[in-house]
N, C-alpha and C positions, 0 to 999 in steps of 0.2 A: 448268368441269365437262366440256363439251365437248372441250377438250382430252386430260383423265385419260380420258376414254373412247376417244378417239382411240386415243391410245396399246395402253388394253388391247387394242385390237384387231387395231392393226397387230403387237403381241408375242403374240398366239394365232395369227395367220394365215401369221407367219414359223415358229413353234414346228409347226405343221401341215402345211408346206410343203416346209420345209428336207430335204436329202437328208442323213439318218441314215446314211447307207454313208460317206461321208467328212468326216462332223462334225469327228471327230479328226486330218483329212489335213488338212497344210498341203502344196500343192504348189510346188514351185520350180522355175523351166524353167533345166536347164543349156544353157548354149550352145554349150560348147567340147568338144563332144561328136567332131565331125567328122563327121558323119551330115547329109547335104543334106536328105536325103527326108523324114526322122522326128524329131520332138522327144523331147529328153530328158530326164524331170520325176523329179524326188527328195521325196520328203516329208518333213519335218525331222524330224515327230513320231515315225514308225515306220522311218523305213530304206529303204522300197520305192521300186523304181526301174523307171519303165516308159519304153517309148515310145510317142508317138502320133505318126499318118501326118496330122492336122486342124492339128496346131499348139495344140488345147487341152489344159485339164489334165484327165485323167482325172478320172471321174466315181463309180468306185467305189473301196473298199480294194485295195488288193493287197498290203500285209501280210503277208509269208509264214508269220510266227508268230497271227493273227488265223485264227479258224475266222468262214466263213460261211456 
């Protein structure tokens, strides 16, 4: 019983947490970009292609057909 409560909790507290703006993003770092400075991330789901100067994946939509 311990357990099943476990659980519900840890799936409320991700469902409360999680960042809504890229639920739908999958990002993908290209590599073969040729850009040293900036990475180059594709989203599989929507098409959007950004770069970041961290080397992480972006954190919001960018979407061009997505209103937000």
């Amino acid at each position: 019983m311990l357990i099943v409560i476990g659980l519900i909790v840890a799936f409320v507290l991700v469902a409360v947490f999680s960042n809504r703006a890229t639920r739908g993003c999958r990002w993908r770092e290209y590599r073969l970009s040729g850009c040293d400075l900036r990475t180059r991330w594709r989203c599989v789901a929507c098409g959007a292609e950004v770069f970041t100067s961290d080397g992480a994946a972006p954190k919001v939509c960018h979407a061009p057909n997505r209103s937000r």
